[in-house]
mmCIF file of the C-alpha atoms, coordinates in Angstrom:
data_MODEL
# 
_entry.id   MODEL 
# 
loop_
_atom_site.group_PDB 
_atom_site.id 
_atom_site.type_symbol 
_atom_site.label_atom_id 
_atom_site.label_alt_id 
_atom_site.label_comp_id 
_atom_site.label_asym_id 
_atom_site.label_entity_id 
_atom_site.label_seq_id 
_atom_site.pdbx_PDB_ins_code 
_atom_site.Cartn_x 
_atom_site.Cartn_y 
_atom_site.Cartn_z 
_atom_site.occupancy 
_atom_site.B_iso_or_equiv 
_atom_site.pdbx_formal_charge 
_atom_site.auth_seq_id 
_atom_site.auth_comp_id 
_atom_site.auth_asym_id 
_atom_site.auth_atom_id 
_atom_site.pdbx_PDB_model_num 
ATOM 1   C CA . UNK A 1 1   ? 0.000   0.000   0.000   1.00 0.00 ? 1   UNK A CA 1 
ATOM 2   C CA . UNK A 1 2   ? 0.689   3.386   -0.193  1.00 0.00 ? 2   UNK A CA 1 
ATOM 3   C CA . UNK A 1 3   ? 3.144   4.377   2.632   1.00 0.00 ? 3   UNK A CA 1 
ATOM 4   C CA . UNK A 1 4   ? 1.003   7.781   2.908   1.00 0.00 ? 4   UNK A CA 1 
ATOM 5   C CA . UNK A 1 5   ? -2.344  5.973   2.282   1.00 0.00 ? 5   UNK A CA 1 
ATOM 6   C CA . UNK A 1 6   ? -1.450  3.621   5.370   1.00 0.00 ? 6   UNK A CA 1 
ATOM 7   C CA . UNK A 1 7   ? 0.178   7.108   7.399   1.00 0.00 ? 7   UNK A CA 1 
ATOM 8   C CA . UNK A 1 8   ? -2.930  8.851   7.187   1.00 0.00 ? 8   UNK A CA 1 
ATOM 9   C CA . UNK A 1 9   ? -5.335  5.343   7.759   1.00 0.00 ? 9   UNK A CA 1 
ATOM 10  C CA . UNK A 1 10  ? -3.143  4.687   11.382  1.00 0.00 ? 10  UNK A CA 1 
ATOM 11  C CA . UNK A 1 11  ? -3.481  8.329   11.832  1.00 0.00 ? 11  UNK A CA 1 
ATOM 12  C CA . UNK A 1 12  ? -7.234  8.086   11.423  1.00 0.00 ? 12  UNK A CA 1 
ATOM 13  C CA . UNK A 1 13  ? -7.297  4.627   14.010  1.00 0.00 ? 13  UNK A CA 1 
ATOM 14  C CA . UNK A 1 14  ? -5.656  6.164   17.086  1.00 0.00 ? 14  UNK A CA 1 
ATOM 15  C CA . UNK A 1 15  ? -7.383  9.524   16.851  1.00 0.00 ? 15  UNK A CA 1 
ATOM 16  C CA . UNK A 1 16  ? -10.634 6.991   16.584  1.00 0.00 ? 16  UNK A CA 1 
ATOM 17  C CA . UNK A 1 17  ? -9.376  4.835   19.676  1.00 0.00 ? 17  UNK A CA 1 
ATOM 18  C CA . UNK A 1 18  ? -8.497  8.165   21.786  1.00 0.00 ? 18  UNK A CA 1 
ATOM 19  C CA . UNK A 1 19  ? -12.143 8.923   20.397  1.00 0.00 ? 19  UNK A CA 1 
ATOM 20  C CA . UNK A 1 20  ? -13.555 6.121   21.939  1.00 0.00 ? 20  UNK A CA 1 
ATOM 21  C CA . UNK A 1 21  ? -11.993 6.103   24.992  1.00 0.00 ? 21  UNK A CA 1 
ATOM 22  C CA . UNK A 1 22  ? -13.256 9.547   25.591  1.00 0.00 ? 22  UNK A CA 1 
ATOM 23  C CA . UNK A 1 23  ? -16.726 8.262   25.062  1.00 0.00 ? 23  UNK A CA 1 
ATOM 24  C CA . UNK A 1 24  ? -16.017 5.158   27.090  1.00 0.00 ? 24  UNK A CA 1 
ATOM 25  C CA . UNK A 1 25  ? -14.916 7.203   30.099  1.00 0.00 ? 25  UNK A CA 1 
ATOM 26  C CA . UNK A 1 26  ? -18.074 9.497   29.671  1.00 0.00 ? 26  UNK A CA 1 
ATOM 27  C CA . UNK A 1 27  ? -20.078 6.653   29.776  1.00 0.00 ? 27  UNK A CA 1 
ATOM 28  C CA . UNK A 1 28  ? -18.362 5.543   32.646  1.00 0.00 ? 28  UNK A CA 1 
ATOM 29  C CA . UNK A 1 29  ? -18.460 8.692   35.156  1.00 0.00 ? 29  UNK A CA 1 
ATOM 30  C CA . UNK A 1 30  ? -22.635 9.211   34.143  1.00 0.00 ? 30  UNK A CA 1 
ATOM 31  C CA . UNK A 1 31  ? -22.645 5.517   35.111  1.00 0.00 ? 31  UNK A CA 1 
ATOM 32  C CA . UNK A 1 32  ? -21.149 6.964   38.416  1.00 0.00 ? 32  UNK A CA 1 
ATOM 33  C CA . UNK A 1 33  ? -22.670 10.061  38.623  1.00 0.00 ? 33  UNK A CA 1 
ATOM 34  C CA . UNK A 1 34  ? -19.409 11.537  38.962  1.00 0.00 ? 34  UNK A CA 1 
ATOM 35  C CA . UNK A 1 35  ? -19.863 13.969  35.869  1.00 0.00 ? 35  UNK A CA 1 
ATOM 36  C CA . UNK A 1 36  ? -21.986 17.704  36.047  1.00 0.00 ? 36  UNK A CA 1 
ATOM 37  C CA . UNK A 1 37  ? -23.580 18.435  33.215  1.00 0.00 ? 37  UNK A CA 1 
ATOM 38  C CA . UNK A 1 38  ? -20.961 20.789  31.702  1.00 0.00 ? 38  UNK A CA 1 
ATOM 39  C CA . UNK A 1 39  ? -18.412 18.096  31.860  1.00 0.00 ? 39  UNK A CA 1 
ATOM 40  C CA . UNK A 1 40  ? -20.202 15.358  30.233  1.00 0.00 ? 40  UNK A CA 1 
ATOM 41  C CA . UNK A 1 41  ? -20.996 18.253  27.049  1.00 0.00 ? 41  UNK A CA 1 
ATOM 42  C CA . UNK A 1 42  ? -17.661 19.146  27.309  1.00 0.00 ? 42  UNK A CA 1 
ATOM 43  C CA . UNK A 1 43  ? -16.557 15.202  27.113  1.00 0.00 ? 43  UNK A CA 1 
ATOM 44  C CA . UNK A 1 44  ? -18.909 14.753  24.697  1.00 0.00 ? 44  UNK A CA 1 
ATOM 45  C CA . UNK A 1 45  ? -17.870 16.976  22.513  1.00 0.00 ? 45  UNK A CA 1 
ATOM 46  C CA . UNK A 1 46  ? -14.581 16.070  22.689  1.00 0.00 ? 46  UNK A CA 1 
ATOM 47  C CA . UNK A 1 47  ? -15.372 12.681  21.836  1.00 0.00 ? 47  UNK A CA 1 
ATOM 48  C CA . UNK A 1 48  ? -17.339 13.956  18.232  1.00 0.00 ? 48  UNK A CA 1 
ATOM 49  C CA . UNK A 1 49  ? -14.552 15.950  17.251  1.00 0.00 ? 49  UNK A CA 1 
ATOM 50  C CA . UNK A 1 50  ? -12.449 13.271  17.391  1.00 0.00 ? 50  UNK A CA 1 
ATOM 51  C CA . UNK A 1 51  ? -14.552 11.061  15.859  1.00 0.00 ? 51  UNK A CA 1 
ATOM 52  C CA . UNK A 1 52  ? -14.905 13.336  13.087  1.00 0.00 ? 52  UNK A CA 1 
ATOM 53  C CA . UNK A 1 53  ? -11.222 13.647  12.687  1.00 0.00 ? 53  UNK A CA 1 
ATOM 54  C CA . UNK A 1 54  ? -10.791 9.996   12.577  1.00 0.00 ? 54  UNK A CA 1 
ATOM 55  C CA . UNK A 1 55  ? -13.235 9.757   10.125  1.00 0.00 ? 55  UNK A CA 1 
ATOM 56  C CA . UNK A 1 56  ? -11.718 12.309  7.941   1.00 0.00 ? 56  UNK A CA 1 
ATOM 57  C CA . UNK A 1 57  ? -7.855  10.611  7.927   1.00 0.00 ? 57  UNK A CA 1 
ATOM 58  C CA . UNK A 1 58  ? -9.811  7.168   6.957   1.00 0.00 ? 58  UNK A CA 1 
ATOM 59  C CA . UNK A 1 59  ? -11.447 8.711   4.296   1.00 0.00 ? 59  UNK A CA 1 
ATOM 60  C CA . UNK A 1 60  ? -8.428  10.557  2.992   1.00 0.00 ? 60  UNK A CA 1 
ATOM 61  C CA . UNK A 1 61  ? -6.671  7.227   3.447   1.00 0.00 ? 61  UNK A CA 1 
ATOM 62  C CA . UNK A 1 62  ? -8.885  5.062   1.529   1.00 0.00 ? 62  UNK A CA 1 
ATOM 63  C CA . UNK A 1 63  ? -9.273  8.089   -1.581  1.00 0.00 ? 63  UNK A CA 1 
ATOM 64  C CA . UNK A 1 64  ? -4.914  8.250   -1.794  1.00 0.00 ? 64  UNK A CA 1 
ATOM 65  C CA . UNK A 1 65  ? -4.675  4.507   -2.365  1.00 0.00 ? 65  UNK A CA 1 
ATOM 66  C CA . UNK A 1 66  ? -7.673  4.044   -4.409  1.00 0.00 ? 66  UNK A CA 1 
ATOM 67  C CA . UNK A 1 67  ? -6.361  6.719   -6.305  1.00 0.00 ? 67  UNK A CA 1 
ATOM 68  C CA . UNK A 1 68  ? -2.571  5.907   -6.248  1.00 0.00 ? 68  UNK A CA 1 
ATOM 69  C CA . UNK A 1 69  ? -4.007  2.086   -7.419  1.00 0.00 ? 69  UNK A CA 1 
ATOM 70  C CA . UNK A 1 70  ? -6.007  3.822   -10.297 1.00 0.00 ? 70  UNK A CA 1 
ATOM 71  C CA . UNK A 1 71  ? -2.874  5.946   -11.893 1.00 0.00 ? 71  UNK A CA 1 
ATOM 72  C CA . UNK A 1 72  ? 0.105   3.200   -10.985 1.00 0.00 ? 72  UNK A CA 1 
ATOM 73  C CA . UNK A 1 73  ? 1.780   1.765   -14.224 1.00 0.00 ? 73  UNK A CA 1 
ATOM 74  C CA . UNK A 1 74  ? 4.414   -0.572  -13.302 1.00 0.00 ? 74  UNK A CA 1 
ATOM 75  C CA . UNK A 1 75  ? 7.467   -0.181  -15.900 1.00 0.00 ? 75  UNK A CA 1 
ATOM 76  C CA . UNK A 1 76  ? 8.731   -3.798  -16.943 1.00 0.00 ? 76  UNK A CA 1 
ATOM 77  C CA . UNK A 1 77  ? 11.311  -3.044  -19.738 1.00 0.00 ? 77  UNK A CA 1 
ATOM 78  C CA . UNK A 1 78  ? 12.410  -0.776  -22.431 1.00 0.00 ? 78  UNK A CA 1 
ATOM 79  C CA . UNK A 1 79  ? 12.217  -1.571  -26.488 1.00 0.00 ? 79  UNK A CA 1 
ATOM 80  C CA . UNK A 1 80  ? 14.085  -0.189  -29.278 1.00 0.00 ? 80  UNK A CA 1 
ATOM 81  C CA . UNK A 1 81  ? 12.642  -0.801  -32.369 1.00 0.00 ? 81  UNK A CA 1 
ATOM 82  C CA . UNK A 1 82  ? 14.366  0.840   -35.665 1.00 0.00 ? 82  UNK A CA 1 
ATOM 83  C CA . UNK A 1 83  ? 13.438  0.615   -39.382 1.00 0.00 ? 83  UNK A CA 1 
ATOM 84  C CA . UNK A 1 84  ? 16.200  -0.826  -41.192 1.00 0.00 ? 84  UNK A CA 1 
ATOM 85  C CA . UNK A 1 85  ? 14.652  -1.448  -45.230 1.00 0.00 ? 85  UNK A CA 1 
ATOM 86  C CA . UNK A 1 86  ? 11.786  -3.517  -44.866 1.00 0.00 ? 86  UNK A CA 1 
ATOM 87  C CA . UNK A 1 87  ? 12.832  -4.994  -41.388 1.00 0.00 ? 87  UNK A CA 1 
ATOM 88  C CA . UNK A 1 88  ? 12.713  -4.084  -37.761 1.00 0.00 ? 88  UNK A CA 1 
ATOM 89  C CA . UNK A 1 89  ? 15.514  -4.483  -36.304 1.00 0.00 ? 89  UNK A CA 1 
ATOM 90  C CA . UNK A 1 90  ? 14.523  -4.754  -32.369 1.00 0.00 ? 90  UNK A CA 1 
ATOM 91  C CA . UNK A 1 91  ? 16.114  -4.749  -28.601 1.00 0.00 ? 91  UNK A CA 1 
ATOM 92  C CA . UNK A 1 92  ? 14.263  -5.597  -25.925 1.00 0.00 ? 92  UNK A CA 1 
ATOM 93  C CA . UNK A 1 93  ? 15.286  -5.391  -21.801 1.00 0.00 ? 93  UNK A CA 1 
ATOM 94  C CA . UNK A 1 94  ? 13.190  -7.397  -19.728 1.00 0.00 ? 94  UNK A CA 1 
ATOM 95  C CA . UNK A 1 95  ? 12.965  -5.424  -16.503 1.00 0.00 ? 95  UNK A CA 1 
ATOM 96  C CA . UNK A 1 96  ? 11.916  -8.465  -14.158 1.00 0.00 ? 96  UNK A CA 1 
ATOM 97  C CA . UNK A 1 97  ? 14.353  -10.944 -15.300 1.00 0.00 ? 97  UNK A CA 1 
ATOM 98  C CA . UNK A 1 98  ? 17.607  -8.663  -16.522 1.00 0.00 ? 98  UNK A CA 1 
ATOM 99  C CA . UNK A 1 99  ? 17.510  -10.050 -19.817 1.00 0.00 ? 99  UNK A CA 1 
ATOM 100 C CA . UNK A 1 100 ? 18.267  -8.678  -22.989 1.00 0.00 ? 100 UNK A CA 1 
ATOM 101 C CA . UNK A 1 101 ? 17.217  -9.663  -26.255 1.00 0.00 ? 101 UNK A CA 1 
ATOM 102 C CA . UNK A 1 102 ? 18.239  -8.889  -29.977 1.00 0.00 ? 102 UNK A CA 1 
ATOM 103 C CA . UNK A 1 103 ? 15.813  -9.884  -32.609 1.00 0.00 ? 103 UNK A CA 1 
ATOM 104 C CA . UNK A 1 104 ? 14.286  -8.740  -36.388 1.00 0.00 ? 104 UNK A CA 1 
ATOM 105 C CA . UNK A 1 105 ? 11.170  -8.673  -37.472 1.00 0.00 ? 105 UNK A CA 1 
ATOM 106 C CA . UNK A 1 106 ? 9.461   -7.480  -40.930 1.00 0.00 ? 106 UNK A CA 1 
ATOM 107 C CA . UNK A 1 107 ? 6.717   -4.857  -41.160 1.00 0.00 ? 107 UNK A CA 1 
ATOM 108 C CA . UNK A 1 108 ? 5.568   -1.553  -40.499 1.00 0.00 ? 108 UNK A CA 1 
ATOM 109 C CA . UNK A 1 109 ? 4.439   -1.940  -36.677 1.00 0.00 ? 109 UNK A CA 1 
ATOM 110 C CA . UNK A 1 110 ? 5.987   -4.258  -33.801 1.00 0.00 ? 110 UNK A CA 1 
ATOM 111 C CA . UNK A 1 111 ? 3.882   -5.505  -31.555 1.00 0.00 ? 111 UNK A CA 1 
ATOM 112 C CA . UNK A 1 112 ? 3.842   -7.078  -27.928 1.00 0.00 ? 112 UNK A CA 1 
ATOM 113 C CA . UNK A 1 113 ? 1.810   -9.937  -26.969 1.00 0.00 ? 113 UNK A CA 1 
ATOM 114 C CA . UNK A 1 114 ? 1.264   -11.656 -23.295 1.00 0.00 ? 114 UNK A CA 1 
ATOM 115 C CA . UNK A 1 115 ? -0.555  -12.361 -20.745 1.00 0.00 ? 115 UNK A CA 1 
ATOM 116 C CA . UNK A 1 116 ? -2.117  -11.098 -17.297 1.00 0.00 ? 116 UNK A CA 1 
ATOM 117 C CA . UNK A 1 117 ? -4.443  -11.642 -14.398 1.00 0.00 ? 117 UNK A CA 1 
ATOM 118 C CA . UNK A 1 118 ? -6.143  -8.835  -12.746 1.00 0.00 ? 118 UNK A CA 1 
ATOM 119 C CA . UNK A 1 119 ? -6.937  -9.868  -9.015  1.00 0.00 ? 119 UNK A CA 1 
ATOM 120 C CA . UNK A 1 120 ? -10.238 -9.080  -7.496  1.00 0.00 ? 120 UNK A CA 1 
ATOM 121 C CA . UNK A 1 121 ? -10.914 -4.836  -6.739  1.00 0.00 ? 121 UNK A CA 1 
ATOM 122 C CA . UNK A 1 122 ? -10.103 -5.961  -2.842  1.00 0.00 ? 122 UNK A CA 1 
ATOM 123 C CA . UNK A 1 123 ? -6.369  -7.263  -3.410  1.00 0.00 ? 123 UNK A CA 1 
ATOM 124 C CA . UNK A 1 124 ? -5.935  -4.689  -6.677  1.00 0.00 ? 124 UNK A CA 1 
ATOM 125 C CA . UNK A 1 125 ? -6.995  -1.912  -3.575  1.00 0.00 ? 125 UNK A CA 1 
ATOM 126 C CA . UNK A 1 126 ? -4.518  -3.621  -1.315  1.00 0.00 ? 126 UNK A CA 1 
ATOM 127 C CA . UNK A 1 127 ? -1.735  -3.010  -3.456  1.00 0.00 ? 127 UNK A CA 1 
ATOM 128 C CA . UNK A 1 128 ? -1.799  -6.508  -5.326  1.00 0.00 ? 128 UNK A CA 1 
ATOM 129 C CA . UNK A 1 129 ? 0.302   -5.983  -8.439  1.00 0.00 ? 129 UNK A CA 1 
ATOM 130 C CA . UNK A 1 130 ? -0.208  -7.056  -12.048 1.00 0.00 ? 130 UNK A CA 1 
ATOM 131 C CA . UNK A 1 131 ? 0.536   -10.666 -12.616 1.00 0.00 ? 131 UNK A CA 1 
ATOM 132 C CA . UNK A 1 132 ? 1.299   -10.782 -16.330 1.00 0.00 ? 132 UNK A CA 1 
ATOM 133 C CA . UNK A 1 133 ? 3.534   -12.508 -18.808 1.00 0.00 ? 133 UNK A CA 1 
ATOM 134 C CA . UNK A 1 134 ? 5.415   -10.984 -21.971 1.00 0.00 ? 134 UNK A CA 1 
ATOM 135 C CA . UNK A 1 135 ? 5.317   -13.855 -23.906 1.00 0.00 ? 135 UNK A CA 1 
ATOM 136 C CA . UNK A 1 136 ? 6.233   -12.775 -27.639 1.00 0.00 ? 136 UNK A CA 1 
ATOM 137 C CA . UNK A 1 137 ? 6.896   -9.786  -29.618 1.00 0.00 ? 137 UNK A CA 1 
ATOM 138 C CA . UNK A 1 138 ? 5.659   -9.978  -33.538 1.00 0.00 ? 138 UNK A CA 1 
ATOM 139 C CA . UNK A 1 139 ? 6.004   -7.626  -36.757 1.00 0.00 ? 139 UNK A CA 1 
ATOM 140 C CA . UNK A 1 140 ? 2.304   -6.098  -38.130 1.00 0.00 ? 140 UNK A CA 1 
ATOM 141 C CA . UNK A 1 141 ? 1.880   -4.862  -41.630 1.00 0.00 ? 141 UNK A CA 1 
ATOM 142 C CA . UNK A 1 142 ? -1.018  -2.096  -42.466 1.00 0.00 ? 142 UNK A CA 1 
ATOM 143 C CA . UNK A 1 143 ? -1.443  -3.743  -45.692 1.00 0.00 ? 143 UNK A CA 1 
ATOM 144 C CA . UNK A 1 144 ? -3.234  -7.014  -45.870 1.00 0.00 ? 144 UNK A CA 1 
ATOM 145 C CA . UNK A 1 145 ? -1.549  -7.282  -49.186 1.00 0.00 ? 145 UNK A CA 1 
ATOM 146 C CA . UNK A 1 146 ? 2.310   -7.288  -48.543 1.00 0.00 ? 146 UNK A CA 1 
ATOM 147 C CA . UNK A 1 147 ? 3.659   -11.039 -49.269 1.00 0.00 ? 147 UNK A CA 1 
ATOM 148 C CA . UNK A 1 148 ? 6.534   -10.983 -46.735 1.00 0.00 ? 148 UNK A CA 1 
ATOM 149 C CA . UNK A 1 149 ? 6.069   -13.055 -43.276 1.00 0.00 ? 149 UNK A CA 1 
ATOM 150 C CA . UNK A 1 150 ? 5.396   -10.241 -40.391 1.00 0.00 ? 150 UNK A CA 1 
ATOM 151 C CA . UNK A 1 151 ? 7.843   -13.263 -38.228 1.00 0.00 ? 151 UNK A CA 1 
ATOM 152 C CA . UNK A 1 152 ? 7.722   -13.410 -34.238 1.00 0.00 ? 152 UNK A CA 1 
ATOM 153 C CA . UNK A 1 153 ? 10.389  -13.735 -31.730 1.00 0.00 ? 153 UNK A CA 1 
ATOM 154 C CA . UNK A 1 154 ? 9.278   -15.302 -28.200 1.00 0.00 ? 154 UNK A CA 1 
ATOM 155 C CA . UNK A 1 155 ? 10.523  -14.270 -25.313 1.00 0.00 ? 155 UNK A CA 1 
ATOM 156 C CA . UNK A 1 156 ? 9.201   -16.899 -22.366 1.00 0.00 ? 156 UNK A CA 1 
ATOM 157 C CA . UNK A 1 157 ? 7.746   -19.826 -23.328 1.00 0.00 ? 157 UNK A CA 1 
ATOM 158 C CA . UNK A 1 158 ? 7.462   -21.356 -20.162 1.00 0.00 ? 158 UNK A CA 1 
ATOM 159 C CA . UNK A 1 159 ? 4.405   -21.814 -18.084 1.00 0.00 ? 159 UNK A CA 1 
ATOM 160 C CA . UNK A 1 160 ? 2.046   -22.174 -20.899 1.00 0.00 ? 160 UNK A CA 1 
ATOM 161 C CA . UNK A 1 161 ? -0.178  -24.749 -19.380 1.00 0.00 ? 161 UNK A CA 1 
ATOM 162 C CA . UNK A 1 162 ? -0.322  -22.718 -16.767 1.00 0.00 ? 162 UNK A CA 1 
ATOM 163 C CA . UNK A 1 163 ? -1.931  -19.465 -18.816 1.00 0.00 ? 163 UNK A CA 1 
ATOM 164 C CA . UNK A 1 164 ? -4.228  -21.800 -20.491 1.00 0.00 ? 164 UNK A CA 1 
ATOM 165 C CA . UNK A 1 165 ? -5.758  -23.037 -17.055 1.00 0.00 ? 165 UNK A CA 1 
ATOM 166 C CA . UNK A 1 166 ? -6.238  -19.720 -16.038 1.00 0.00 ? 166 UNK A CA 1 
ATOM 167 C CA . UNK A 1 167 ? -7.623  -18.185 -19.003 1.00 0.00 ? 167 UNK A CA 1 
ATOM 168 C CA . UNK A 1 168 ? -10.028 -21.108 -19.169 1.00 0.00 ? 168 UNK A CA 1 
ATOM 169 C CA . UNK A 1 169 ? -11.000 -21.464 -15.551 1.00 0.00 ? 169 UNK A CA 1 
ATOM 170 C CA . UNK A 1 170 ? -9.008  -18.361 -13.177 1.00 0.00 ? 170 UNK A CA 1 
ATOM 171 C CA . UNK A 1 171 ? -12.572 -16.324 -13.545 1.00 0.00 ? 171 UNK A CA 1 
ATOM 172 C CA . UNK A 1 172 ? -13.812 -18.968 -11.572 1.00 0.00 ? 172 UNK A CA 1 
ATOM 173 C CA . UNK A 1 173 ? -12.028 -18.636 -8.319  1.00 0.00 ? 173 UNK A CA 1 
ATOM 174 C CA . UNK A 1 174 ? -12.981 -15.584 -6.139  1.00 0.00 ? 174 UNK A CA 1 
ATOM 175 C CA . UNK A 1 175 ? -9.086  -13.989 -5.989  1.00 0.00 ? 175 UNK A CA 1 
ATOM 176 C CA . UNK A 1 176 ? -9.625  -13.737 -9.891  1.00 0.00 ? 176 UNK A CA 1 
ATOM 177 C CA . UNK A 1 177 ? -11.675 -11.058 -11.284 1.00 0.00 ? 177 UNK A CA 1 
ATOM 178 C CA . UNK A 1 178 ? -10.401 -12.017 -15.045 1.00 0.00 ? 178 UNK A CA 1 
ATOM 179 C CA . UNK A 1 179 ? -7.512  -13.353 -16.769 1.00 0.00 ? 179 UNK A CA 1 
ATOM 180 C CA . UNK A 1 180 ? -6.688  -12.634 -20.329 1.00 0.00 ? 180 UNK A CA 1 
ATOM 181 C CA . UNK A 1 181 ? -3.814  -12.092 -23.437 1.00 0.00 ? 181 UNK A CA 1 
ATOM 182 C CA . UNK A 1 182 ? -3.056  -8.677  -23.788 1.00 0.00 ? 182 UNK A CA 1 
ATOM 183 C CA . UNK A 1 183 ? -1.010  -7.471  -26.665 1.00 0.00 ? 183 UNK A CA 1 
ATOM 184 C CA . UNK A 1 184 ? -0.322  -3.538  -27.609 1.00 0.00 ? 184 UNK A CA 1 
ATOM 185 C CA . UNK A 1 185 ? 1.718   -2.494  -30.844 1.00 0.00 ? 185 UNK A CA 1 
ATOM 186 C CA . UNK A 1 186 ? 3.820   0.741   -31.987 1.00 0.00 ? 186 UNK A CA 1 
ATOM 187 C CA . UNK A 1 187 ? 5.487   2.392   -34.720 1.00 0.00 ? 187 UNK A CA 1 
ATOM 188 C CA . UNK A 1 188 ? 9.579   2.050   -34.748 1.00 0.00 ? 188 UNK A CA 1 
ATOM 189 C CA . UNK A 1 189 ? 11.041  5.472   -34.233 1.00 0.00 ? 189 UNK A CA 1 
ATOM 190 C CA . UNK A 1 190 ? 14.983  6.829   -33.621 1.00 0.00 ? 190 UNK A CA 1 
ATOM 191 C CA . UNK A 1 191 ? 13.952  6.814   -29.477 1.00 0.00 ? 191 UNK A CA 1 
ATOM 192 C CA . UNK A 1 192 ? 13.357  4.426   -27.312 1.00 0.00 ? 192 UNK A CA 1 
ATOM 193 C CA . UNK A 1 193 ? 9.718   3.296   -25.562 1.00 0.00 ? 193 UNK A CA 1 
ATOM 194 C CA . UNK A 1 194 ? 9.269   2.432   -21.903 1.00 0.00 ? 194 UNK A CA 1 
ATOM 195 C CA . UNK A 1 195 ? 6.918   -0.440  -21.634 1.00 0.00 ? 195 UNK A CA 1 
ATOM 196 C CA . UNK A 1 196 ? 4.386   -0.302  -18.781 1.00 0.00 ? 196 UNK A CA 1 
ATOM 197 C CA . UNK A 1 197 ? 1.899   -2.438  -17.319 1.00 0.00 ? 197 UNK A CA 1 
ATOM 198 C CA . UNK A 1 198 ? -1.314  -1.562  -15.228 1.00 0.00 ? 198 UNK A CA 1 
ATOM 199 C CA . UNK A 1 199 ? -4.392  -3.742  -14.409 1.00 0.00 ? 199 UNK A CA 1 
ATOM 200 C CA . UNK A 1 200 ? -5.560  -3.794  -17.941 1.00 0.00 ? 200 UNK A CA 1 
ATOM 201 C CA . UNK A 1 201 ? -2.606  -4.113  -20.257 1.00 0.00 ? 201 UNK A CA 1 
ATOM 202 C CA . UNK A 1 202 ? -0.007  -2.881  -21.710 1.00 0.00 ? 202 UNK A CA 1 
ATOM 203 C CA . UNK A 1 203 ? 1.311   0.850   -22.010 1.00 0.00 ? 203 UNK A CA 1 
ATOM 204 C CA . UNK A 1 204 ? 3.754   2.217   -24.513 1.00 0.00 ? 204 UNK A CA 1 
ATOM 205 C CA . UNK A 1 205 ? 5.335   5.779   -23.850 1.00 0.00 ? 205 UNK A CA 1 
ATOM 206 C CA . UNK A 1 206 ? 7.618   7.283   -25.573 1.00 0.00 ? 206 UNK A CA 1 
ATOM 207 C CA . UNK A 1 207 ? 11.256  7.966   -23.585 1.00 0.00 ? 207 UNK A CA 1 
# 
């Protein structure tokens, strides 16, 4: 979570504890008798501005990580992809696993392809991040005409099976809210992209 998110939410607890022991100690000295009437207001009081406090921090708390989960894209590696004749000639830096690859592909457009789950809105709140898969990166022509072979390069194979069970049958457990292949594609240009993942897909920006 959000280190302010959780500041402001154990902010929001002990201001709501101190609140309640206020109210709790009211409660107890009526019990008693042991309060005038100006003191218990005066506790009372004391006790709803505090509990209006608390409330606020919560509330702040609960709006900074829903909204810090809503505009978090996680950056998982950086592409090059240059025109070279008909070809691509491509570099890709895998981010999680420190590995580089050199590949070439034909056509206008390159394009990423893999895979991701997107956990229930309770863990996604929580701070649950994206798990995905970059599984292969393909050329795209904008011509359905052009003869050449667009090729592919993949870049983890493994685990397969495993993407197939839960693209078939993840929706059906309740940490799941869907499971899907993702892909996104791009022009080649002179600069580099960063590429980014959120809890829908892919994102492509421009360094």
């Amino acid at each position: 979570m959000d280190k302010f998110a959780v500041s402001t939410g154990l902010i929001g607890l002990t201001i709501g504890l101190i609140a309640l022991l206020v109210f709790i100690y009211l409660i107890s000295r009526l019990a008693k008798r042991k309060a005038g009437a100006g003191r218990a207001v005066n506790l009372l009081l004391n006790s709803a501005v505090l509990a209006v406090l608390s409330a606020a921090f919560i509330f702040l708390s609960l709006f900074v990580q829903t909204l810090n989960r809503y505009l978090h894209d996680q950056r998982i590696g950086t592409i090059s992809a240059r025109q070279e004749g008909q070809g691509l000639r491509m570099e890709f830096t895998d981010l999680k696993t420190e590995q580089r690859f050199n590949f070439e592909l034909n056509g206008d457009q390159w394009m990423v392809e893999g895979y991701i789950v997107r956990w229930n809105p309770l863990l996604r709140w929580l701070g649950a991040g994206a798990y995905y898969k970059i599984d292969r990166f393909s050329g795209r022509y904008e011509s359905d005409t052009c003869s050449l072979v667009p090729g592919r390069q993949v870049i983890d194979s493994s685990h397969r099976g495993l993407w197939k069970s839960l693209l078939k049958y993840g929706q059906r457990t309740k940490l799941i809210d869907a499971a899907y292949g993702i892909a996104a594609f791009q022009y080649p240009s002179q600069e580099a992209y960063g590429l980014y993942i959120n809890d829908s897909g892919f994102i492509i920006k421009k360094e």
